[in-house]
BABA-888935 format. One record per atom (N, C-alpha, C): y, x, z; residue in three letters. Coordinates in steps of 0.001 Angstrom, whole numbers, padded with zeros to 6 digits, always signed. Last residue first. Example, Ala and Ser with C-alpha at 12.3 -4.5 7.8 and 13.67 -1.06 7.14 Angstrom:
-002250+012850+007080ser;-001060+013670+007140ser;+000030+012900+007870ser;-005690+013190+007800ala;-004500+012300+007800ala;-003300+013200+007800ala;
This chain:
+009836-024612+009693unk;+008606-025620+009960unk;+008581-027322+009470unk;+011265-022776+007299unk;+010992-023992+007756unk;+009569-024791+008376unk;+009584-019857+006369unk;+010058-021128+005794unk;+010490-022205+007152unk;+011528-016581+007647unk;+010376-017751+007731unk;+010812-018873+006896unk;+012916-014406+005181unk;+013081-015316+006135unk;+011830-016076+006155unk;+012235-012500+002518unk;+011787-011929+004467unk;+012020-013108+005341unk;+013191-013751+000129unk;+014103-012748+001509unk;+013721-012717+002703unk;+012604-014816-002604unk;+011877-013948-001628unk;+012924-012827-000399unk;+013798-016761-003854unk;+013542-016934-002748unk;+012622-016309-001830unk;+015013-015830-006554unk;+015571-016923-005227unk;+015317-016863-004439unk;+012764-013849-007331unk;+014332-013351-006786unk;+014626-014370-005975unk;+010734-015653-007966unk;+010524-015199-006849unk;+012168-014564-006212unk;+012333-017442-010177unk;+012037-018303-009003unk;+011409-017111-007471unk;+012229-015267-012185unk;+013558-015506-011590unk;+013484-016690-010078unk;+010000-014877-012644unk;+010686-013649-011663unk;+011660-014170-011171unk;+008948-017294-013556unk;+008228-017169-012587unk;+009126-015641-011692unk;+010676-017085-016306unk;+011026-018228-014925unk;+010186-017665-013277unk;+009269-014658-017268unk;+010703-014934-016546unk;+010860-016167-016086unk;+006864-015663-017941unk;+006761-014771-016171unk;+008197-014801-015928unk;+006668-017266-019856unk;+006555-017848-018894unk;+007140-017094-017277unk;+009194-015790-022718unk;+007856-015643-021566unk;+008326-016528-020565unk;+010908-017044-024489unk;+009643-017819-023983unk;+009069-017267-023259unk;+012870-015184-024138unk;+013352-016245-024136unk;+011910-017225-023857unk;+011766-011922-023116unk;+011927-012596-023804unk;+011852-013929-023866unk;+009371-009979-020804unk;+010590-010832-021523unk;+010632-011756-022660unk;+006833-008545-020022unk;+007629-008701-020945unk;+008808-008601-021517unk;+007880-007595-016567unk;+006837-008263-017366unk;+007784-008295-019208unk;+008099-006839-013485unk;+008052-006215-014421unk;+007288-007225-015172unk;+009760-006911-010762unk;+008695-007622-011209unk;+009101-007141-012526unk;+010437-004722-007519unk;+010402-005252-008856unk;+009546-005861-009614unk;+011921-004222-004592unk;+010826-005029-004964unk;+011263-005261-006812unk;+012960-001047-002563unk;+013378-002055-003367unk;+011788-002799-003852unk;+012928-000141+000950unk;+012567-000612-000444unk;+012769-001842-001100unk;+015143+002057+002421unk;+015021+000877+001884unk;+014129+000662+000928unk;+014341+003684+005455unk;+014284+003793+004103unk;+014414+001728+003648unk;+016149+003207+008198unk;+014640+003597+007725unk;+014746+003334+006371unk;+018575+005188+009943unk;+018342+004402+008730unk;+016960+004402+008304unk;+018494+006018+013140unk;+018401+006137+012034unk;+018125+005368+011362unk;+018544+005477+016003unk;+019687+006382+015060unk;+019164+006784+014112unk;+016947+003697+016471unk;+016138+004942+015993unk;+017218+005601+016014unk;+016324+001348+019196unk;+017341+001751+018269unk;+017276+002994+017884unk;+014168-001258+018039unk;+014590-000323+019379unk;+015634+000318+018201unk;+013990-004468+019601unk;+014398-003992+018503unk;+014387-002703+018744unk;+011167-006299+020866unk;+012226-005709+020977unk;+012515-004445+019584unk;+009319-009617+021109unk;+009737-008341+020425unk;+010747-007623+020619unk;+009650-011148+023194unk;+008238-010895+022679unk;+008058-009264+022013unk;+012715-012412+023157unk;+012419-011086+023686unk;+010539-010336+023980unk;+013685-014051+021706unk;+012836-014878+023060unk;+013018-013419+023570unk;+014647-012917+019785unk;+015523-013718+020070unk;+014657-014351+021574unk;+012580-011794+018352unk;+013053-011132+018937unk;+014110-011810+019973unk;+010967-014038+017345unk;+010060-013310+018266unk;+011260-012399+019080unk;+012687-014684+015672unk;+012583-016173+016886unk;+011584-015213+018094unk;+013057-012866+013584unk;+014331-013101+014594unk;+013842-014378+016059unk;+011174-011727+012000unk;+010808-012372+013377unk;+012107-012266+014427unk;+012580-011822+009615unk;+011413-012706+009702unk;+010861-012886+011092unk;+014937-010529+009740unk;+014812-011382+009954unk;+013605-012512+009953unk;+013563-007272+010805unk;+014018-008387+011762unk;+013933-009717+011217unk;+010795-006436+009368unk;+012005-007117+008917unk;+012262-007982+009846unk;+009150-003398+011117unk;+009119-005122+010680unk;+010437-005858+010605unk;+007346-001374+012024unk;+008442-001188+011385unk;+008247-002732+010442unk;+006168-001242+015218unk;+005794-001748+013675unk;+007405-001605+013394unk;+003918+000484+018166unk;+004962-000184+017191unk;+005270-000439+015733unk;+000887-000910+019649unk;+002213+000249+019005unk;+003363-000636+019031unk;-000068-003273+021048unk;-000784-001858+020252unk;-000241-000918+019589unk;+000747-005246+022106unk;+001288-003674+022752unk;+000597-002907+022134unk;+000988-007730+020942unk;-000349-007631+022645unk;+000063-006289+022944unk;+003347-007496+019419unk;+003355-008399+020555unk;+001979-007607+021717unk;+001184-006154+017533unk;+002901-005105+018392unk;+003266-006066+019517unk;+000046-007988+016407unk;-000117-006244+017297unk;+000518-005923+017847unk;+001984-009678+015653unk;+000855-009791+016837unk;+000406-008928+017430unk;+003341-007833+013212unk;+003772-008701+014397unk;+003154-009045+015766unk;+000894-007606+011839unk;+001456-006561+012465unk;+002476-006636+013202unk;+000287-011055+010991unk;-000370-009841+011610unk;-000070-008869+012624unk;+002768-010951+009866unk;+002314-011811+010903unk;+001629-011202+011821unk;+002528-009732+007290unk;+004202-009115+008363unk;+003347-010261+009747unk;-000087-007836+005787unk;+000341-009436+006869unk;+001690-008818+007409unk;-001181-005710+005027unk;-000396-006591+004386unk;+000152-007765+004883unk;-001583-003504+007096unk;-002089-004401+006894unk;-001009-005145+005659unk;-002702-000395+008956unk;-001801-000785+007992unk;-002177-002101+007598unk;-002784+002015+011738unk;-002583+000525+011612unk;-001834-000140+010416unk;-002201+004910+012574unk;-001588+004041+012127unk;-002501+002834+011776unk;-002690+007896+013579unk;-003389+006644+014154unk;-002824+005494+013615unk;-001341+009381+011950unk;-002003+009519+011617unk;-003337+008571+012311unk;+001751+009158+011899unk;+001353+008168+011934unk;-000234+008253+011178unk;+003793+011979+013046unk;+002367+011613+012729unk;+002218+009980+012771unk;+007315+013139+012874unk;+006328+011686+013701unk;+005195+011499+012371unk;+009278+014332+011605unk;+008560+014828+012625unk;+007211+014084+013820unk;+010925+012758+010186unk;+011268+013104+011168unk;+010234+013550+012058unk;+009193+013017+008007unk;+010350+013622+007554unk;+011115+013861+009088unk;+007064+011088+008579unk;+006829+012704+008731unk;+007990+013706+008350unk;+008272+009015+008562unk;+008208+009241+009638unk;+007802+010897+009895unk;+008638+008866+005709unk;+009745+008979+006565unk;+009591+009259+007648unk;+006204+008648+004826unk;+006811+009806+004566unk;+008156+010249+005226unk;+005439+006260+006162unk;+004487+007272+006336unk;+005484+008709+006241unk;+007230+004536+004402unk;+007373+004604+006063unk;+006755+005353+006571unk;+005807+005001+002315unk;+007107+005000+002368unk;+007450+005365+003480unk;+002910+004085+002531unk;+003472+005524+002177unk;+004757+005727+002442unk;+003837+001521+002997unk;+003019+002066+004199unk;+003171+003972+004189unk;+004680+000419+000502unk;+005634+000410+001718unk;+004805+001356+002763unk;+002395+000769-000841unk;+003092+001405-001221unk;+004342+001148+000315unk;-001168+000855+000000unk;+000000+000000+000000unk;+001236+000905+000000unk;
């Protein structure tokens, strides 16, 4: 998983092994871990602003910037491909926020 290298290489840029690491594709998941105390997770506040906002989760403060990644959808184009509606409906609405219960 490409975010996992990312955050892998940053952490070895500051001198931090994440050679016991814990990788999953779930932001839920690696949320729950980090709730029962099995480390810590590098996790998009706003998706667990309701975990941090109770205090389940705490934010900590690195003095430092953790890398940004960017997300791209790559396909074709052109006026009939199907996948441009399908990129332009994920851009709307892929921003880390929970849906609505």
């Amino acid at each position: 998983m490409i975010t996992s290298r990312i955050h892998e290489a940053w952490l070895r840029k500051h001198g931090i092994s994440a050679r016991l690491a814990t990788r999953s594709n779930s932001l839920p998941v690696l949320g729950q871990l980090t709730i029962a105390g099995l480390g810590v997770s590098m996790l998009p506040t706003e998706f667990f602003r309701e975990e941090i906002s109770k205090g389940v989760l705490v934010v900590l403060d690195i003095g430092q910037d953790l890398p940004q990644i960017k997300y791209y959808a790559t396909y074709r184009g052109g006026q009939n491909d199907p996948m441009s509606k399908i990129a332009a409906l994920i851009k709307s609405t892929c921003d880390f926020h929970r849906p609505a219960n």
